[in-house]
C-alpha positions in Angstrom: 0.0 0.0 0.0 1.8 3.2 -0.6 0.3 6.6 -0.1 1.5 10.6 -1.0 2.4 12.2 1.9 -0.6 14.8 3.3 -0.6 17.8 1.5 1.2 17.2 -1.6 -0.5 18.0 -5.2 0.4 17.3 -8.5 0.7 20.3 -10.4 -1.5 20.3 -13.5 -0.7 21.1 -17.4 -0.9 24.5 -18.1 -3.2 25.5 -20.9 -3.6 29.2 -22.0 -7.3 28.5 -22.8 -8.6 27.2 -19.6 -7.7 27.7 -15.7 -7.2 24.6 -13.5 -9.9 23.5 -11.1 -8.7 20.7 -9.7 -8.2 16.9 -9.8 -10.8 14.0 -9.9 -11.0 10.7 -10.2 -13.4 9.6 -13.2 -14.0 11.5 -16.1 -16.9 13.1 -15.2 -15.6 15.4 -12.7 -17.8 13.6 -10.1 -15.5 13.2 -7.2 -12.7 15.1 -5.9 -9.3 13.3 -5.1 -7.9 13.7 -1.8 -4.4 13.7 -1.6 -4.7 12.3 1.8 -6.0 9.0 0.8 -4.0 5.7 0.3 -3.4 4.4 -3.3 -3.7 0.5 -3.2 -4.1 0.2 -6.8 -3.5 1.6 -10.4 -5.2 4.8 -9.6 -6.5 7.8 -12.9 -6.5 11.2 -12.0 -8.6 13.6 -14.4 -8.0 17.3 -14.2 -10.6 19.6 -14.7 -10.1 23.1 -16.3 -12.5 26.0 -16.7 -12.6 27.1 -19.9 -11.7 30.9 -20.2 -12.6 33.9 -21.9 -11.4 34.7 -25.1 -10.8 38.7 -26.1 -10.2 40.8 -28.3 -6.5 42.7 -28.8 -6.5 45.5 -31.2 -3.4 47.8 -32.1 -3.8 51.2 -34.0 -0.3 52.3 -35.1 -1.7 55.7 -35.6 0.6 57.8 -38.4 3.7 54.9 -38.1 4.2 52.6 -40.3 5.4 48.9 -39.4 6.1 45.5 -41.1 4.7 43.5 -37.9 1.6 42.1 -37.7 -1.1 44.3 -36.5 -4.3 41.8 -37.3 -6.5 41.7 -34.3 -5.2 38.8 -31.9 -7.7 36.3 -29.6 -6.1 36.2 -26.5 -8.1 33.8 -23.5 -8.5 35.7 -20.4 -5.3 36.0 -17.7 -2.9 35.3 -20.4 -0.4 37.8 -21.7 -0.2 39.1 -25.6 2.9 39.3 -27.5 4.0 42.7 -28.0 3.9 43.6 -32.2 7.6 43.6 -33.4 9.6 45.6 -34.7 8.2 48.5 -33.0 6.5 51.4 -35.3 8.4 53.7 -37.1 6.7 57.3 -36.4 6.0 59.1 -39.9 8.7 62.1 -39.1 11.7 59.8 -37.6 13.8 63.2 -37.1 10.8 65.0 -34.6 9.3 62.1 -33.3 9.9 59.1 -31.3 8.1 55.7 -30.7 7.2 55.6 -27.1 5.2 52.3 -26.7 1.5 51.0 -26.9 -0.8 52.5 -24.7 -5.0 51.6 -23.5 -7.6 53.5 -25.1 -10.7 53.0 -22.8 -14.1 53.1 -24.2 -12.2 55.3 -27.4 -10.7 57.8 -25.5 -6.8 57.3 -25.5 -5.3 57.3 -21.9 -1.6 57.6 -20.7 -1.6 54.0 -19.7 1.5 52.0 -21.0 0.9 48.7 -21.4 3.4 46.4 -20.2 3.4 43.4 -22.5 5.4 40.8 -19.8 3.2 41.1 -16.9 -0.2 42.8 -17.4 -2.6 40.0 -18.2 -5.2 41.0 -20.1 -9.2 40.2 -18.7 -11.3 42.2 -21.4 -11.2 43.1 -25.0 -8.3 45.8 -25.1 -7.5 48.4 -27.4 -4.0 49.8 -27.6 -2.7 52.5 -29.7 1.3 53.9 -30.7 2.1 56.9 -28.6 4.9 58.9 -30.6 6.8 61.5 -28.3 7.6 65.2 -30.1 11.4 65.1 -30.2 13.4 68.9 -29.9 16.8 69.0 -31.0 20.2 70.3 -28.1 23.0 71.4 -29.8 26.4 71.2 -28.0 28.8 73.5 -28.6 32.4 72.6 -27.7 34.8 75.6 -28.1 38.6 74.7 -28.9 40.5 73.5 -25.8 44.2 72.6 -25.3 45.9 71.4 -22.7 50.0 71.0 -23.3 52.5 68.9 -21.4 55.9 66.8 -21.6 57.7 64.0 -20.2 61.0 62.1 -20.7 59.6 60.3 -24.2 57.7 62.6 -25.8 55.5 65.7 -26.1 52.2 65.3 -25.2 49.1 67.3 -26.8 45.7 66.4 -25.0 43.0 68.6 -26.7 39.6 68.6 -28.4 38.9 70.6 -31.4 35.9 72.7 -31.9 33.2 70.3 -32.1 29.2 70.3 -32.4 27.3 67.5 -30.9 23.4 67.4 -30.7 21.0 65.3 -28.3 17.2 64.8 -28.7 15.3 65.0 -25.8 11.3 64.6 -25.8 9.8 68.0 -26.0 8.8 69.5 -22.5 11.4 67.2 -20.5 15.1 68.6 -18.9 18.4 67.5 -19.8 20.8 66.3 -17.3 24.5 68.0 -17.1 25.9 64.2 -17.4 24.1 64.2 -20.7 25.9 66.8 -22.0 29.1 66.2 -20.9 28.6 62.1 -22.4 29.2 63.8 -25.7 32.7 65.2 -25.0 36.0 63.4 -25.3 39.5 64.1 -24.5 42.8 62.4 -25.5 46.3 62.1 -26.8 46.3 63.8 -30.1 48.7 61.0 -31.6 47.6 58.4 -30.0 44.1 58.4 -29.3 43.3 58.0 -25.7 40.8 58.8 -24.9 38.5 59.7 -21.5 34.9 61.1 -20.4 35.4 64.8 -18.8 32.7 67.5 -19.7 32.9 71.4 -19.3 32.2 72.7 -15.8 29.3 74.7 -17.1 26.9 75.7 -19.8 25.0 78.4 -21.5 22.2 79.4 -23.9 22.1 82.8 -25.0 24.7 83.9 -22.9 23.1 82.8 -19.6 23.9 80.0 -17.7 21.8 77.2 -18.3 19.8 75.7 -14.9 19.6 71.9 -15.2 16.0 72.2 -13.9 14.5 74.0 -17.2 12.0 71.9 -19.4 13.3 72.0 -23.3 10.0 73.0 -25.1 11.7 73.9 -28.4 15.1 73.3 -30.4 18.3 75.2 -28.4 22.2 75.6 -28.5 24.2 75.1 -25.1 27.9 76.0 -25.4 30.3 74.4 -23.1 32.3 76.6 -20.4 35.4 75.7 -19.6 37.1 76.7 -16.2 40.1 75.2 -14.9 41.1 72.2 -13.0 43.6 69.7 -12.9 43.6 66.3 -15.0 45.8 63.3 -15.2 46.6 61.7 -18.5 47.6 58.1 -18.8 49.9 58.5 -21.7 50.8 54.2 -22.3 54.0 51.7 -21.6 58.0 52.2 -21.7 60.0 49.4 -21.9 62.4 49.1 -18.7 64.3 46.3 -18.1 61.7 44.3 -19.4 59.0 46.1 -17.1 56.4 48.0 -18.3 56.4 51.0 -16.4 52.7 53.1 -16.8 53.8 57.0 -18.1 51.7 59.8 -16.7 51.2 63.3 -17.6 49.7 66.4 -15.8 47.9 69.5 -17.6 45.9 72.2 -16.9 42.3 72.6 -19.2 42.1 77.1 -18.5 38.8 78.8 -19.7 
């Protein structure tokens, strides 16, 4: 005679059509097993599923464009549906920006994102492409040198004038770190390189607060101000060491 031990289960198929129920021992979902009960013989277990709902998923891409399929999809209650791939394409790539697939409720769109890995859907839904206005930041990096020597060599550690942009979505800030992500420094000749930004910015001559929203296209232009840096400048052979060469400069506004 052998027995499960109290309290154990058998965990069921899943099926995306139907929610489990539980298990039973003839086919006609008469009598409930109970796990508690002693198998003597070759013992059937039926399990019984509830079928589910099935829904309707609709996707309106709006002005985009997109090669994925955006048929309406049958998707049974408490299941997930697959996000459309690739994502849309909004109709003016260089102002606007694909944002994601939001709910429209009874027809009137809302600023609900959909989140296609854990919201399960439990009615017909209807999603639509949100596209994000897009304003241009142009960088401006004035000319900055910064000149030093050691034993080897001479050492130039500069950046040229230089014009970076960033797109930001229209009525958001801009973060310093941002800005300074776009700037490079390094050995003219040899290329190394490293991340240090300008200590400060402006726009129109006035120094540009962090905390401003960007409602339309601007220029920032770097401002330099001085402080020290150190500049790894490679290997020397030393009796068959390799001994790391270092440089100090100063970057002066």
């Amino acid at each position: 005679m052998y027995g499960l031990e109290e309290g154990v289960t058998i965990t069921p198929p899943e099926r995306n059509d139907a929610t489990f129920t539980d298990w039973y021992t003839e086919i006609g979902y008469t009598t409930k097993w109970d796990f508690r009960t002693p198998i003597t013989e070759n013992l059937n277990l039926y399990a019984k599923f509830t079928a589910k709902i099935p829904f309707t998923v609709t996707f309106d891409m709006k002005a985009g464009s997109t090669t994925a399929d955006l048929s309406d999809k049958t998707v049974f209650g408490g299941n997930t549906v697959t996000k459309p791939n690739p994502d849309p394409t909004p109709s003016d790539p260089e102002r606007f920006m694909f944002t994601g697939w939001y709910v429209k409720e009874d027809g009137i769109e809302t600023n609900t994102l959909w989140n296609f890995t854990s919201s399960k859907v439990i009615g017909n839904l209807d999603l639509y492409a949100k596209y994000t206005e897009m304003v241009k930041v142009k960088l401006i990096f004035p000319d900055q040198k910064v000149q030093e020597s050691n034993t080897s060599k001479q050492a130039y550690v500069y950046h040229p004038d230089k014009i970076e942009h960033l797109k930001v979505a229209k009525g958001s800030t801009i973060s310093k770190e941002d800005a300074a992500g776009k700037f490079l420094y390094g050995d003219r000749d040899n290329g190394y390189t490293a991340q240090v930004g300008p200590q400060s910015w402006t726009h129109e001559g006035i120094t540009w607060d962090w905390n401003t929203p960007v409602n339309g296209d601007i220029e920032l232009t770097a401002v330099w101000e001085d402080f020290e840096v150190t500049f790894f400048t490679g290997y020397r052979e030393k009796a068959g060491e390799n001994i790391i060469s270092y440089i100090k400069g100063w970057y002066g506004a």
